[in-house]
C-alpha positions as CSV (number, residue, x, y, z in Angstrom):
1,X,0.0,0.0,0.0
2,X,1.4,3.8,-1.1
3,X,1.4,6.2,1.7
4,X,-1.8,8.1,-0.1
5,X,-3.7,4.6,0.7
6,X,-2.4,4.6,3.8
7,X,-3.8,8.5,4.9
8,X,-6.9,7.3,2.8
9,X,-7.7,4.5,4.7
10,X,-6.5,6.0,8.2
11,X,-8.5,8.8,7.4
12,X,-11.8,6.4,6.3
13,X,-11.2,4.6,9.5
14,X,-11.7,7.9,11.9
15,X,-14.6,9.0,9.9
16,X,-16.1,5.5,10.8
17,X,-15.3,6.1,14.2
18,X,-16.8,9.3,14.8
19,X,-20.0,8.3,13.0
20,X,-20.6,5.6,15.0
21,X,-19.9,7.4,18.4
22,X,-22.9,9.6,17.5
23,X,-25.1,6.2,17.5
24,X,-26.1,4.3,20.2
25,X,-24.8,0.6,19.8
26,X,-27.5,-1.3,19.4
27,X,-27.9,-5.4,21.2
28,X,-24.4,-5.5,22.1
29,X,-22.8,-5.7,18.4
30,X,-21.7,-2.1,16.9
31,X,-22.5,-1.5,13.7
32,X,-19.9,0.7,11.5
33,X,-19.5,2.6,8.8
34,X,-22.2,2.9,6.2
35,X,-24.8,0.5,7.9
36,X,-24.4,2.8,11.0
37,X,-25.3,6.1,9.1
38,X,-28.2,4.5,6.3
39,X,-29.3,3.0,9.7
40,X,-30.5,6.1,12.0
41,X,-30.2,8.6,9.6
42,X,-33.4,10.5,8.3
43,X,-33.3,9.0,4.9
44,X,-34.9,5.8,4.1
45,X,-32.2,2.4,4.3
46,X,-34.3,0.9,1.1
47,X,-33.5,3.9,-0.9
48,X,-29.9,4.7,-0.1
49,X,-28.9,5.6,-3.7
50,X,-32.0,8.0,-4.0
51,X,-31.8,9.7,-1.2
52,X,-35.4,10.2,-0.1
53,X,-36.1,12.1,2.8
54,X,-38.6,10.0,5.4
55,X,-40.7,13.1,7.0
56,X,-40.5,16.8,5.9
57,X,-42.4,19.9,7.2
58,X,-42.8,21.5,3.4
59,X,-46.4,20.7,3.3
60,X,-47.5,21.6,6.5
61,X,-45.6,24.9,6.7
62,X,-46.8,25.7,3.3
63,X,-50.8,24.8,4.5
64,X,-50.2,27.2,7.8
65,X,-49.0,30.2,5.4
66,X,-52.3,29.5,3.0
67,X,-54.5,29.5,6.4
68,X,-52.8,33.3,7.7
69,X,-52.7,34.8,4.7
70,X,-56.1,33.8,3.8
71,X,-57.2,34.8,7.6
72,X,-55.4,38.2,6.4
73,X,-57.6,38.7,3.2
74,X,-60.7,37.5,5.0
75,X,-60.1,40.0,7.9
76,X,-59.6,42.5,5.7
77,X,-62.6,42.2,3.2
78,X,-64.8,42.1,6.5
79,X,-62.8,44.8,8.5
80,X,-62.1,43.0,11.4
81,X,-60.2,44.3,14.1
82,X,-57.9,41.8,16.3
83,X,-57.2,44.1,19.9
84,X,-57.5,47.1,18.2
85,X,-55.2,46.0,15.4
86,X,-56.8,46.3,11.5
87,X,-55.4,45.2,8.5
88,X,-54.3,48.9,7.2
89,X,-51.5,49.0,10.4
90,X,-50.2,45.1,9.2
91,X,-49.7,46.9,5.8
92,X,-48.3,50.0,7.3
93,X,-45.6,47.6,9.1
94,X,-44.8,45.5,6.0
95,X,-43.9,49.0,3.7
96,X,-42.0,50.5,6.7
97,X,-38.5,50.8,5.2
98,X,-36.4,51.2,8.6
99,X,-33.5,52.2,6.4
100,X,-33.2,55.3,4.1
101,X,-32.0,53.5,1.2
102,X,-31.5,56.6,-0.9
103,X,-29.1,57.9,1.9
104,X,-27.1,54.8,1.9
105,X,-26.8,55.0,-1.5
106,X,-25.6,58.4,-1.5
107,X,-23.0,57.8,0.9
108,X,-21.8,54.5,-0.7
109,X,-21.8,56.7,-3.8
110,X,-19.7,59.5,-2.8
111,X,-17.3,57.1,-0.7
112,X,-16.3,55.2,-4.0
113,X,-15.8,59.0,-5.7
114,X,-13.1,59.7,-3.2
């Protein structure tokens, strides 16, 4: 073996290691290496090629921004108030610029002229 196969496999070995100190050994025998990771990793141990993830919050995240935004235009079209807040002040927070972007671009302006 060349010294590169040496590091290689040194360095193959330690990754191993680490991995399977994360992992809880499981009825007395450890389990290394790739086994280890496929094995309590998220993705599914049928589909290691593919890489499919087993649970993912997409959806439901997705479903809960719908539901507010559509509580939004509903609250709005009926002009109702929740403690004293309307619609008109959520829009009056979303176009609050808190920086002056014209006066940052001035001064980033004249700091390149000089």
């Amino acid at each position: 073996m060349t010294k590169m196969e040496e590091t290689v496999a040194e360095r193959r070995a330690y990754v191993d290691q680490i991995r399977a100190s994360f992992y809880p050994e499981e009825s007395g025998s450890a389990q290394t290496g790739k086994s280890a990771f496929w094995k309590n990793s998220s993705f599914s141990e049928n589909q290691e090629g593919e890489g499919e993830a087993k649970y993912s919050s997409l959806g439901i995240r997705t479903l809960i921004a719908c539901l507010i935004f559509a509580a939004f235009v509903y609250c709005d079209q009926k002009q109702i108030t929740f403690h004293q807040y309307k619609t008109k002040d959520v829009w009056k927070q979303i176009e609050w610029n808190p920086l002056p972007l014209e006066e940052l671009q001035e001064t980033i302006k004249i700091s390149l002229r000089q």
